[in-house]
N, C-alpha and C positions, 0 to 999 in steps of 0.2 A: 528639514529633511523630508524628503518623500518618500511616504511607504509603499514599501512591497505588499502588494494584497496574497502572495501566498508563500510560504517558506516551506520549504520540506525537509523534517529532519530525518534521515533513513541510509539504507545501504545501496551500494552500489557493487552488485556483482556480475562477471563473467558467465553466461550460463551455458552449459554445455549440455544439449538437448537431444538424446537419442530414444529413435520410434521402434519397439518391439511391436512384434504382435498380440505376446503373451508378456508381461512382468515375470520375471523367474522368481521362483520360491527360494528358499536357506539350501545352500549349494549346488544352485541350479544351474547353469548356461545355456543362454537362450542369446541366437543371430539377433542383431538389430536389422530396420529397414533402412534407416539413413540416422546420419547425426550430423547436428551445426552446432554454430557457435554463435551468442547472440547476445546483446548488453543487457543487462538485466539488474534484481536487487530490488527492491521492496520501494525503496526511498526514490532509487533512479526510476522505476517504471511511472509512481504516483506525481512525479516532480512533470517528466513528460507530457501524460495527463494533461496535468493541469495545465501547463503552459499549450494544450490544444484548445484551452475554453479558456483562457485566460493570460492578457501580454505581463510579465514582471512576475515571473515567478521563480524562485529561487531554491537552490539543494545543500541542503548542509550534510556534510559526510567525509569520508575518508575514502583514498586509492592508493594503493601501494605505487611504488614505482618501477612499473613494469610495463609490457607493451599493453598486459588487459588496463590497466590503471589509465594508459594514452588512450586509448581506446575508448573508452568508457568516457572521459572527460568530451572528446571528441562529439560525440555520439548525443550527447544531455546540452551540449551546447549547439548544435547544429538543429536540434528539437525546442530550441529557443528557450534554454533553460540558464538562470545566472547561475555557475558553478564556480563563481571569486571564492568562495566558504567551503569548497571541498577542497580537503589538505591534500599531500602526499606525505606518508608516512610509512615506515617500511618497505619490505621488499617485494611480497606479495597482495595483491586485489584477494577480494574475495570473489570467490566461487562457489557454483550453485551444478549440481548434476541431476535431472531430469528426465527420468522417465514416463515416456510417452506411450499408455497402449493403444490397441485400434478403436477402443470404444471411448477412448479420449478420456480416461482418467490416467492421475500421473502419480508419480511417486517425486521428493525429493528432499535433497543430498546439501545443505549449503555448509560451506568453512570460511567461517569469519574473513579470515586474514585480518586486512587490515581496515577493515571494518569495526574489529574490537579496539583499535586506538584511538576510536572519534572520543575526545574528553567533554565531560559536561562544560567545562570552562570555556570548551573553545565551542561550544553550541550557544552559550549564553552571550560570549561575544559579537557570533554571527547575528543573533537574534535582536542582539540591541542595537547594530550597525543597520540590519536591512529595516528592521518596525514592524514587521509586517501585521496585517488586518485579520491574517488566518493562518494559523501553524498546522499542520498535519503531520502525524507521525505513526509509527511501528513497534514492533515490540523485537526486531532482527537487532535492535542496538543494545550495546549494555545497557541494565538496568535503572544504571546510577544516571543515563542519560536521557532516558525516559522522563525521570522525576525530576528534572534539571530543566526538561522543557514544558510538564504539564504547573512547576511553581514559578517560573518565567512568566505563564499566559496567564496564571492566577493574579501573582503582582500584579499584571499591567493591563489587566480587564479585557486580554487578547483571546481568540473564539479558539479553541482549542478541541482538532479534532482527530480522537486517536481508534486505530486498527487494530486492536490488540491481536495478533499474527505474525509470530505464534503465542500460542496460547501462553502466559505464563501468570503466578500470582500476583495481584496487584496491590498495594497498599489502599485502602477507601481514598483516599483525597484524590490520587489521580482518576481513580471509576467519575465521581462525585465530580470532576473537574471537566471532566471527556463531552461536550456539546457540539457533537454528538457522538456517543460512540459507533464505530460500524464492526459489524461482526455477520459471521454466517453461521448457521446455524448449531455447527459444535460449538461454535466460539462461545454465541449465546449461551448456551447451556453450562457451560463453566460458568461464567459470571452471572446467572442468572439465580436465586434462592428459591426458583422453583420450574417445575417441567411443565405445568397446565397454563401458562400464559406469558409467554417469553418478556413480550413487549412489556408489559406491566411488571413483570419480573424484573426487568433490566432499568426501568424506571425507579425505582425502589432504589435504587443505587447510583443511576448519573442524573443528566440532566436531559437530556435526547438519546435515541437510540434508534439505527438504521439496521434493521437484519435481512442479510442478504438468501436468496432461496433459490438460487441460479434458475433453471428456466420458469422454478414460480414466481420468480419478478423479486421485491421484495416488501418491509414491512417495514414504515417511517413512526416513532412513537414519540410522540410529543407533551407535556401535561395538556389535558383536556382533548387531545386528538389522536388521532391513529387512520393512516393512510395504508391499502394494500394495491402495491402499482404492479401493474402486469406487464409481461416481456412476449418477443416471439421465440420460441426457445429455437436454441441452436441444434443441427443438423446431427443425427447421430453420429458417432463418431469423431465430431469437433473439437480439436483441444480449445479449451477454455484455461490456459493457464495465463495468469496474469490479468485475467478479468475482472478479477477480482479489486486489483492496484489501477486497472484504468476506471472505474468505478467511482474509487474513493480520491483520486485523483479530481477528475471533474468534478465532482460532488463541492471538493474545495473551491475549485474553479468559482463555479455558479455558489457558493454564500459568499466569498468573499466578493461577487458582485452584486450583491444587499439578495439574492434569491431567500427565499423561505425555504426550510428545510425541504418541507415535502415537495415542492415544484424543483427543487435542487436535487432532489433524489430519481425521481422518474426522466427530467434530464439526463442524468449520471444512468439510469439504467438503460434508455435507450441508447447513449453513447458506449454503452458497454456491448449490448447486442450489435450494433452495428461493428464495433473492433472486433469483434470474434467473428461475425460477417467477413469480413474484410480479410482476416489472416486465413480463414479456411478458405476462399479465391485465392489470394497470392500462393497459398500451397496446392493447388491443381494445378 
């Protein structure tokens, strides 16, 4: 059988992205500028990604069935992604609502749907059918499906590399499992036992760790190493959403093609700056 060098376990949602000028406050109403509709989801953006830096990369997840669930399938496979492991289940996708202000910070909004029926069973399936070389995953899945994929990678001596996003608590085996963990900078500081030295902090507990510092580049910690790789920051006003998931996406890409962390990471930054490039032209 021939392995898949990347697998992604994660969600797939609808995003519905509308531009204020101002974010409204608790009973406020504020005009938008515009609003679209766009594929989105933690799992689907990373899976993308990667299948941009990398051929045979594959999504495991859940879509309701509905036209976003068609949609959505649509969309991950035309972006050269194997989606045989995304079920349908249900009647609704999940979705994600998005607010965009002018200085490009966002706000959001996501509801599972059926997103919450991806089962560990059927994650462990997918995982023993495709092999893959590199798992990447999220924390938008049930819980029980997180630790379903970081004791899959553990059995089978598989590179296991997790997003914790959103933040939630973690049992130590799967921190301890994560090579390498990526996080930004709140995320760090939740998992981290201390605030004066993140990287060495978050060592302490997995086995790699990548933290992200948006236009300060980020921060690769390895035992015995520590990389600090710089970026061109983006343009004020630029939304940067999901740069985050095209990031951790190539990142997988480039190890699963034997890269070293730290040369996998400053890859994966400069393909993150150029995507947020990219999207703020196609939106003039």
């Amino acid at each position: 059988m021939t392995s898949t060098p990347v697998a992604v376990v994660g969600t797939l949602n609808m995003d519905t992205v509308v531009t204020v000028a101002v974010r409204p406050g608790v009973g406020e109403t504020v005009l938008g500028t515009s609003v679209r509709e766009r594929c989105g989801g933690k799992g689907a953006n990373q899976a993308i990604a990667a299948a941009a830096g990398a051929s045979g990369v594959a999504l495991i997840g859940t879509v309701g069935d509905d036209d976003a669930g068609a949609a959505m399938l649509a969309n991950a496979r035309a972006a050269g992604v194997d989606v045989t492991h995304v079920g349908v289940k249900g009647d609704t996708s999940g979705r994600a609502f998005i607010e965009v202000d002018t200085s490009g910070d966002n706000r959001i909004v996501v509801v599972p749907g059926a997103n919450s029926l991806l089962s560990p069973d059927a994650v462990r399936s997918a995982l023993d059918a495709l092999d893959p070389r590199v798992v990447l995953t999220q924390l938008e899945c049930p819980p029980a499906v997180t630790e379903s994929v970081a004791t899959w990678c553990t059995d089978r001596c598989t590179r296991f590399i997790l997003n914790p996003s959103p933040v939630a608590p973690l049992p130590e085996r799967i921190l301890t499992a994560a090579d390498p963990l990526v996080v930004n900078e709140h995320e760090a500081r939740a998992y981290a036992d201390s605030d004066t030295d993140l990287a060495e902090a978050l060592l302490r507990r997995t086995t790699s760790a990548v933290i992200t510092l948006g236009a300060r580049g980020c921060i690769v910690a390895t035992p015995g190493r520590r990389s600090a790789i710089a970026v061109t920051p983006a343009a004020e006003g630029v939304e940067t959403t999901g740069a985050g998931d095209h990031f951790a996406g190539i990142l997988a890409a480039r190890i699963a093609s034997g890269a070293d962390l730290h040369d996998a990471a400053a890859q994966a930054a400069d393909s993150a700056t150029a995507y947020i490039a990219n999207r703020h032209r196609l939106a003039d």
